[in-house]
C-alpha positions in Angstrom: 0.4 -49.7 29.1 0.7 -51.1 25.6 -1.3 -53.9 24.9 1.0 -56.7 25.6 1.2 -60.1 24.1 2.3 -61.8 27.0 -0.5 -62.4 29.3 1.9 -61.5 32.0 1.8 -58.7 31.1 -1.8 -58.2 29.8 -2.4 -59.2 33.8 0.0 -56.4 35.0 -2.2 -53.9 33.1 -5.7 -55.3 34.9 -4.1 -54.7 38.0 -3.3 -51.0 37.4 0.7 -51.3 36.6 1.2 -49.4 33.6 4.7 -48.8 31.9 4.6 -45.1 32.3 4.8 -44.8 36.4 5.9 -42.3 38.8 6.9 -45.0 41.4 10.7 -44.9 41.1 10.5 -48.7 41.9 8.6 -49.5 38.9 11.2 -49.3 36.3 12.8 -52.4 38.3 9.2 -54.4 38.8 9.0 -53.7 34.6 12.6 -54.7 33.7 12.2 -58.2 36.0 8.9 -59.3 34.5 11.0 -58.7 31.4 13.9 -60.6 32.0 11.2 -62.8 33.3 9.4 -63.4 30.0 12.7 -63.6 28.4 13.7 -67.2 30.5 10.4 -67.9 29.7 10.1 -67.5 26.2 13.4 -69.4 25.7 11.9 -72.9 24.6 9.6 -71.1 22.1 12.0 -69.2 20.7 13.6 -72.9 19.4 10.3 -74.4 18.6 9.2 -71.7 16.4 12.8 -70.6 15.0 12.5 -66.7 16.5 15.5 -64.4 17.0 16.3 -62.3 19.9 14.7 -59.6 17.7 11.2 -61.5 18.2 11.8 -62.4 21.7 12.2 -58.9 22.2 9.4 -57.6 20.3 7.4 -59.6 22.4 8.8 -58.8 26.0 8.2 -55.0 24.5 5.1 -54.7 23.9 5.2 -55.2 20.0 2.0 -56.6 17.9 3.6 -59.3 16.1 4.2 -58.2 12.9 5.6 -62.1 10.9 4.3 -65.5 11.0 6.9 -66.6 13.3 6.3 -63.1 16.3 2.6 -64.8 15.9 3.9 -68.2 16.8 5.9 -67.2 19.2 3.2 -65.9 20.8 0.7 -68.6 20.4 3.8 -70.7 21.9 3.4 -68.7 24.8 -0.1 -68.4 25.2 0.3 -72.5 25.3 2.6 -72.2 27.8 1.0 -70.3 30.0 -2.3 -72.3 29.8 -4.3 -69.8 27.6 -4.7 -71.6 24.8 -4.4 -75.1 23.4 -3.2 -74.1 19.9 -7.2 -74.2 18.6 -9.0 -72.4 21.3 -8.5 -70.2 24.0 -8.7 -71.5 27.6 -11.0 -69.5 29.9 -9.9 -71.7 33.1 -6.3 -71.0 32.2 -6.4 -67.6 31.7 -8.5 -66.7 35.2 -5.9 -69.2 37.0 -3.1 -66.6 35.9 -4.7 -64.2 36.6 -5.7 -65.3 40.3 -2.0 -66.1 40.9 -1.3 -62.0 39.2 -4.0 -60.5 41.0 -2.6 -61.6 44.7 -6.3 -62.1 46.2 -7.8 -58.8 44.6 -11.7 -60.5 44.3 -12.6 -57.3 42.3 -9.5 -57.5 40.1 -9.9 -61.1 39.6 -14.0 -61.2 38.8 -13.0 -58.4 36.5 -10.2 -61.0 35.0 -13.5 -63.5 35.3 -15.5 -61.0 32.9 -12.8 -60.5 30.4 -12.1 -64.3 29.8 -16.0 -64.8 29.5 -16.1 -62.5 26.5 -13.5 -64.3 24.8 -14.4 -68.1 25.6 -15.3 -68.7 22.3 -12.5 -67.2 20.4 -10.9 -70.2 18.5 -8.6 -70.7 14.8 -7.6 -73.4 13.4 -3.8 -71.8 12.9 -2.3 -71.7 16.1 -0.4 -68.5 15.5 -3.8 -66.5 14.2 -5.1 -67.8 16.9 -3.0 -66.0 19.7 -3.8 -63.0 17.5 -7.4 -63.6 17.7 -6.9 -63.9 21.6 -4.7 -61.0 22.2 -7.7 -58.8 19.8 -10.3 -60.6 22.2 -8.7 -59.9 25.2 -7.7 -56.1 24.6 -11.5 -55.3 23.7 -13.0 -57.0 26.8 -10.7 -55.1 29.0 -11.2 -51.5 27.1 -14.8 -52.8 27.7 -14.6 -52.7 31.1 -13.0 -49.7 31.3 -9.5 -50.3 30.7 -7.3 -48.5 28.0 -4.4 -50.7 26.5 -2.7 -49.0 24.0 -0.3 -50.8 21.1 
């Protein structure tokens, strides 16, 4: 799977779905966590003034490339409880992951492990910092064994 910004995601690759699948059903489990992040990403796409070309850079797997992709996912990343705009949130990422994971214990001490390594990753720019969380977060999980590709 590409490394994806949205911990969504990010959590969909820890627990083995990848983009490129041979289950025919897939394609459909991909395009509603899609349409998914889209509703979800709606209010910060008005807070931080993104297009529907950001929104979808986002939803695909694009590394933000402009100050405002980065802000949009820092927006995110605040939504979803992973960071508070200055540090990344260990509790909230492993919550998101427990609710991802669907009782996996292995999946979700391995989710454990990877927010360990990056509960120190903080910024004082809210959008470098979802950067800075997104870099933490794919090097823990190649780490542990698990290849995200961008």
């Amino acid at each position: 799977m590409k490394f994806c910004i949205a911990l969504v995601a990010f959590c969909f690759a820890l627990i083995g779905t990848v983009m490129v699948s041979v289950k025919a059903d897939h394609d459909m489990d991909v395009e509603q966590a899609k349409d998914m992040l889209r509703e979800l990403a709606a209010e910060c796409k008005t807070k931080e003034g993104a297009t529907d070309d950001d929104v979808d850079a986002f939803v695909n797997d694009k590394i933000p490339d402009s100050r405002t992709q980065k802000c949009l996912a820092g927006c995110m990343q605040e939504q979803f409880g992973i960071s508070n705009g200055k540090t990344f949130q260990e509790d909230g990422f492993i919550e998101i992951a427990k609710m991802l994971m669907k009782g996996d214990e292995k999946k979700i001490e391995l989710s454990r492990e990877i927010a360990s390594d990056c509960k120190g990753v903080t910024n004082d720019d809210r959008c470098e910092l979802a950067m800075d969380i997104l870099n933490c977060l794919k090097d823990s999980a190649e780490k542990h064994g698990i290849e995200l590709k961008h």
